[in-house]
C-alpha positions as CSV (number, residue, x, y, z in Angstrom):
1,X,20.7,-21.1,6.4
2,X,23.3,-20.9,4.3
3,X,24.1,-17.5,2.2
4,X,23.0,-16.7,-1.4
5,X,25.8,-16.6,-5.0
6,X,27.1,-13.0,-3.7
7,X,24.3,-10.2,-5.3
8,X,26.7,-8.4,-8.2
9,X,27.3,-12.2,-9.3
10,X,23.3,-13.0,-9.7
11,X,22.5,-9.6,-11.0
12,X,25.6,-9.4,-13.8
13,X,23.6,-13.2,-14.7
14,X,20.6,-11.6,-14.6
15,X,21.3,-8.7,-16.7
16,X,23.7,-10.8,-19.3
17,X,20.3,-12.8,-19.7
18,X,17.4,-10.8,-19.6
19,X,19.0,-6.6,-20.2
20,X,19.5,-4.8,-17.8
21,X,16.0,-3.3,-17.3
22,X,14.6,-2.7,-13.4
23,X,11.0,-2.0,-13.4
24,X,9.6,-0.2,-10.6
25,X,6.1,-1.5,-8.3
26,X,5.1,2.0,-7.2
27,X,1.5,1.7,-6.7
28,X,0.8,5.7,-6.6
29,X,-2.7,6.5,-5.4
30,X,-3.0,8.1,-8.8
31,X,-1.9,4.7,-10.9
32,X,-4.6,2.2,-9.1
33,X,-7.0,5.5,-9.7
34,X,-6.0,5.2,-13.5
35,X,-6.1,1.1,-13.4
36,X,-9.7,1.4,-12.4
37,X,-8.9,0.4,-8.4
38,X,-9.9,1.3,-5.7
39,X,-7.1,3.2,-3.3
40,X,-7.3,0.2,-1.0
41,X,-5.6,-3.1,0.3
42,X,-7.6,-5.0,-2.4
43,X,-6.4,-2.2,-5.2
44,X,-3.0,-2.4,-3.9
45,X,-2.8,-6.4,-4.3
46,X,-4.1,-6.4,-6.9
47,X,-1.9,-4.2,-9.0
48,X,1.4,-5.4,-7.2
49,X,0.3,-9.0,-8.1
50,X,-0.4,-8.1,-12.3
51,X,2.7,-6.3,-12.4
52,X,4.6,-9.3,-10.9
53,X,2.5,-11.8,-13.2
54,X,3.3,-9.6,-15.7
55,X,7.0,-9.0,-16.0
56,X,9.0,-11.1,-13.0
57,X,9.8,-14.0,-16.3
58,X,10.8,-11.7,-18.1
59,X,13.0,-8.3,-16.3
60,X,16.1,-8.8,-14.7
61,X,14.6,-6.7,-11.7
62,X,11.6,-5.5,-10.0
63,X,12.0,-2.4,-7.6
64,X,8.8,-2.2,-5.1
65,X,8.9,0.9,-3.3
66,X,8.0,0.3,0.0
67,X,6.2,3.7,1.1
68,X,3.3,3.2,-0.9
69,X,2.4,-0.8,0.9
70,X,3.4,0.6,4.1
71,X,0.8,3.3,4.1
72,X,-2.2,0.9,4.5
73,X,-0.4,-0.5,7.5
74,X,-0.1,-4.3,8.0
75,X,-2.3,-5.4,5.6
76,X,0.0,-3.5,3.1
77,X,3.4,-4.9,4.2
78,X,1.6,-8.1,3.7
79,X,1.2,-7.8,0.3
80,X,4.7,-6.4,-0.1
81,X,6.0,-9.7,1.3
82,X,4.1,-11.9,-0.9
83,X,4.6,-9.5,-3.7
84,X,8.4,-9.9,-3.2
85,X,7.9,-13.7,-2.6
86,X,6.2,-14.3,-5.7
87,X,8.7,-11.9,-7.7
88,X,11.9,-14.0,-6.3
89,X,10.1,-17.2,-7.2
90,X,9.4,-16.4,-11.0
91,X,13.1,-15.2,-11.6
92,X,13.6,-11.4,-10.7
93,X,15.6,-9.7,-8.5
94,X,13.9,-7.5,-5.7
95,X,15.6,-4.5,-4.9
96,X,13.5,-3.1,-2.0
97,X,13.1,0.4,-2.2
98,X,13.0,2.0,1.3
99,X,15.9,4.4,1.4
100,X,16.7,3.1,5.2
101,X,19.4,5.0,7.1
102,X,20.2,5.3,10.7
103,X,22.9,4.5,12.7
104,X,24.1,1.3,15.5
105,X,21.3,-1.0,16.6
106,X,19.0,0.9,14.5
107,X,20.3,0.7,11.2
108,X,21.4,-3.2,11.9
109,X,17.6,-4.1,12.6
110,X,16.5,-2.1,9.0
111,X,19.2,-4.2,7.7
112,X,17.5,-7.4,9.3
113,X,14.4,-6.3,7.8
114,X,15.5,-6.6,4.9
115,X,18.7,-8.3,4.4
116,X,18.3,-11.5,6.9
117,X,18.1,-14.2,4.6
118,X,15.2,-15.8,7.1
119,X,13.3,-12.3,7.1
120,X,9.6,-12.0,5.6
121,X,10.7,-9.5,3.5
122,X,14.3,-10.7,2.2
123,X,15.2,-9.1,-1.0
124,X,18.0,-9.4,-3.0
125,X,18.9,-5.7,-2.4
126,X,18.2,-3.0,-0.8
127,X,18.2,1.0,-1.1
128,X,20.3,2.7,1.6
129,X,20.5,6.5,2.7
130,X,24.3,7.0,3.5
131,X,23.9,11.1,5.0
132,X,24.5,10.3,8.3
133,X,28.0,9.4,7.6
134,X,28.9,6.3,5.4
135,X,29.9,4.0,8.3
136,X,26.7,4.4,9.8
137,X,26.0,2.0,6.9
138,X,28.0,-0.8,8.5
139,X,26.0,-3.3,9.9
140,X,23.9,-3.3,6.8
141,X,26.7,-4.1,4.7
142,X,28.2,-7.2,7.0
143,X,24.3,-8.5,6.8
144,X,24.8,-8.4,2.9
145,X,28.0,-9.9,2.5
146,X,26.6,-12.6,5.1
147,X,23.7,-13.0,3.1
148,X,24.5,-12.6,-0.5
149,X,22.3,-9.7,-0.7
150,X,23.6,-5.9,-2.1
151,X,23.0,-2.7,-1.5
152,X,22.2,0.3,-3.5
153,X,23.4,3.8,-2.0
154,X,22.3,7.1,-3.1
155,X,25.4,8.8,-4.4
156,X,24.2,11.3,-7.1
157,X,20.2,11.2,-7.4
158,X,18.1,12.7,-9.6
159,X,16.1,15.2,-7.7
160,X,17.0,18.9,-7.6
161,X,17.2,19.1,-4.0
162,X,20.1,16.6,-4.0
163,X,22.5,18.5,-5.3
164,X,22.6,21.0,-2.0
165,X,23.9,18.0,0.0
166,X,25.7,15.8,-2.7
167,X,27.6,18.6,-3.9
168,X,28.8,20.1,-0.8
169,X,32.6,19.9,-1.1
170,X,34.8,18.1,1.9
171,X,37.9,19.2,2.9
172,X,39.8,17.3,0.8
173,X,38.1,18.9,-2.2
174,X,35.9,16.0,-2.8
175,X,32.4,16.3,-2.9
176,X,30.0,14.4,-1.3
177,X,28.6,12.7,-4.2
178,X,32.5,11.5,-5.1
179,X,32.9,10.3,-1.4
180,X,30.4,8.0,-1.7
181,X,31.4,6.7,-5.0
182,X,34.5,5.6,-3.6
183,X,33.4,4.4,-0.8
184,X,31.7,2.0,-2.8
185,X,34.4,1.5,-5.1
186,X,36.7,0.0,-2.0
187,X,33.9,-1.9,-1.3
188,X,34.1,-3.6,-4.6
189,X,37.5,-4.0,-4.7
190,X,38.4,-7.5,-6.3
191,X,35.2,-8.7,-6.7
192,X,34.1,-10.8,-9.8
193,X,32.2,-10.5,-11.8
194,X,30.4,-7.5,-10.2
195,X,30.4,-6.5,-6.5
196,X,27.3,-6.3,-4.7
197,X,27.2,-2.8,-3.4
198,X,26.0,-0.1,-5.8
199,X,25.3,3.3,-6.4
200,X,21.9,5.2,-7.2
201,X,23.1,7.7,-10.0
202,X,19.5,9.5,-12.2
203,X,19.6,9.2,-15.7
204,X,18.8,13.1,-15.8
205,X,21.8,14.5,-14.5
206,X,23.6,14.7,-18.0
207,X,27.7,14.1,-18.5
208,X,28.9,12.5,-15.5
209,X,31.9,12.7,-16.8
210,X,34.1,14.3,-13.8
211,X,32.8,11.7,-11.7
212,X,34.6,8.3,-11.6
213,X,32.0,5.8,-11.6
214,X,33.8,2.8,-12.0
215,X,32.7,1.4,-8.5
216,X,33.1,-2.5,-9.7
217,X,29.6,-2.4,-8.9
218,X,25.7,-1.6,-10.4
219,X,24.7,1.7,-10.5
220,X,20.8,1.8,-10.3
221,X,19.5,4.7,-12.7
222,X,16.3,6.3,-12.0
223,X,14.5,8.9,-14.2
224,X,13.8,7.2,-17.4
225,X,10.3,7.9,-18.7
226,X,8.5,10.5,-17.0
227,X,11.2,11.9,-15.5
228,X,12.5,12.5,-19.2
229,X,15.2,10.5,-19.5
230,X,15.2,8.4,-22.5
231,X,17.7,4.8,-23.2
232,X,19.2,7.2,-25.6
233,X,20.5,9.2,-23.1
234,X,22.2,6.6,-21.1
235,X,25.8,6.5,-22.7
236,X,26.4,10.1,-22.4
237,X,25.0,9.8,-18.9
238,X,27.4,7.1,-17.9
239,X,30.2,6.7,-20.5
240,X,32.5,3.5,-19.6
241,X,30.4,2.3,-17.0
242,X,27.2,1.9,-19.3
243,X,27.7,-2.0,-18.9
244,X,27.0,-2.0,-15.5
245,X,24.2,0.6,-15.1
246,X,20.3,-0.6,-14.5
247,X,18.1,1.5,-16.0
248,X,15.4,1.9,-14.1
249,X,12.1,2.8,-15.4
250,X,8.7,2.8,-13.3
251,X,5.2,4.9,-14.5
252,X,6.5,4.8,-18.0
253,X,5.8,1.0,-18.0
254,X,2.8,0.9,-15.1
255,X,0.3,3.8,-16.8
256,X,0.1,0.6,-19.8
257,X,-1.8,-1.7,-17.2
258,X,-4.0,-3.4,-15.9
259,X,-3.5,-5.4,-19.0
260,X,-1.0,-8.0,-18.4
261,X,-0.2,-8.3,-22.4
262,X,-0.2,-4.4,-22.3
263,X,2.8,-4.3,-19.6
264,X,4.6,-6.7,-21.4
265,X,4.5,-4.5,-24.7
266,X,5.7,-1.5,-22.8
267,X,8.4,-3.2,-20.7
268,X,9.8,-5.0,-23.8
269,X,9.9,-1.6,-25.7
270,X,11.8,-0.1,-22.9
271,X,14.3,-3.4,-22.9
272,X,15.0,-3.4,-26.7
273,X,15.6,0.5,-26.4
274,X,17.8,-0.2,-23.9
275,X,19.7,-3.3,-25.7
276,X,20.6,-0.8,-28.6
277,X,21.7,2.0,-26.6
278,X,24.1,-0.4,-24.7
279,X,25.1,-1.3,-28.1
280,X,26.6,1.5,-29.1
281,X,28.9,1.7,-26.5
């Protein structure tokens, strides 16, 4: 089967014609509860389906988080697959949220889970934990560039506990954090018109401004919304590299459904806030 347009070339597409907005697919217990569903199979498909019907025309990309379909077992990774199937088909881009990291044979049959253009669950990208040493990442980035698929690794995330690990300063002087930015920034090296393997950077950790984040690649931004990030906040977030940056915004957009014209209201908000903070810059 032959491999996908590289990832960074579809998504800089993408994002040049729809903004750069990722919506998550989280289906908290708490969100079907509020939808009116039941915390079930038939809950879960339904709300992964109206969010897809929803906003897959329209969003550059849609982020399911795997966790919450792989709680109801089976029956739940079924509806992630046809979730993603259906979100690929209308246009979006799936970055699979599942955080995967291990090393050798382990972390290359994640990587076929996921990255294998022939797998169930192929999506365009993929979420990657790099803290048992970046080269443990290897076999999931030869799959990618085999594929066309990308990556997105945590480099400097939004949760407080982050910092204890991301921050811890190398030898070299170098924190963590850094490292993996530049990792990724070789990684990039050359490509046009964006590489394919990107960062995970939060919206909320204000001027990033000692960190060089021109990787050549996306940096995924969580923490808009509820996490209080705003569009606004974006540029002083991420200076220079704004252009490549997806924002990524998930309750803040899913607490409007299960109205399908509701979801679209919200999500265009967030995109035209979005489009006039990028303007600035």
């Amino acid at each position: 089967m032959s491999p996908l347009e590289p990832f960074g070339a579809r998504l800089r597409r993408a994002m040049d014609e729809r903004g750069p907005l990722c919506v998550g697919i989280d289906p908290h217990a708490s969100l079907l509860t509020e939808w009116g569903l039941n915390d079930d199979v038939a809950g879960l498909e339904r709300f992964s389906r109206t969010v897809v019907e929803a906003l897959a025309d329209r969003v550059a990309v849609l982020k399911p988080q795997s966790a919450f379909f792989e709680r109801f077992g089976s029956r739940g990774i079924a509806v992630l697959e046809k979730s993603v199937e259906e979100a690929r088909a209308a246009g979006a881009l799936v970055v699979m949220d599942a955080k995967r990291g291990d090393i050798g044979s382990t972390m290359a049959a994640y990587a076929e889970s996921f990255l294998r253009k022939d797998a169930p669950l192929f999506s365009d990208a993929l979420t990657v934990s790099p803290y048992l040493g970046y080269g443990s990442l290897t076999p999931a980035i030869e799959l990618a560039r085999e594929s066309g698929a990308g990556l997105f690794v945590l480099a400097l995330t939004s949760n407080p506990e982050g910092g204890e690990v991301q921050h811890a300063v190398r030898a070299d002087g170098r924190n963590i954090g850094a490292t993996m930015l530049a990792h990724l920034a070789a990684e990039n090296a050359g490509e046009e018109p964006l590489g394919s393997f990107g960062a995970v950077v939060g919206a909320t950790l204000g001027d990033l401004s000692s960190y060089d984040l021109a990787i050549n690649g996306p940096i995924l931004a969580p923490g808009i919304g509820a996490q209080g990030a705003t569009p606004a906040d974006l540029s002083g977030v991420f200076g220079s590299a704004l252009r490549n940056v997806v924002p990524n915004v998930s309750r803040s957009v899913l607490r409007h459904g299960p109205d399908v014209g509701a979801l679209r209201t919200a999500s265009d908000g967030f995109a035209e806030e979005i489009r006039v903070a990028f303007a600035t810059v």
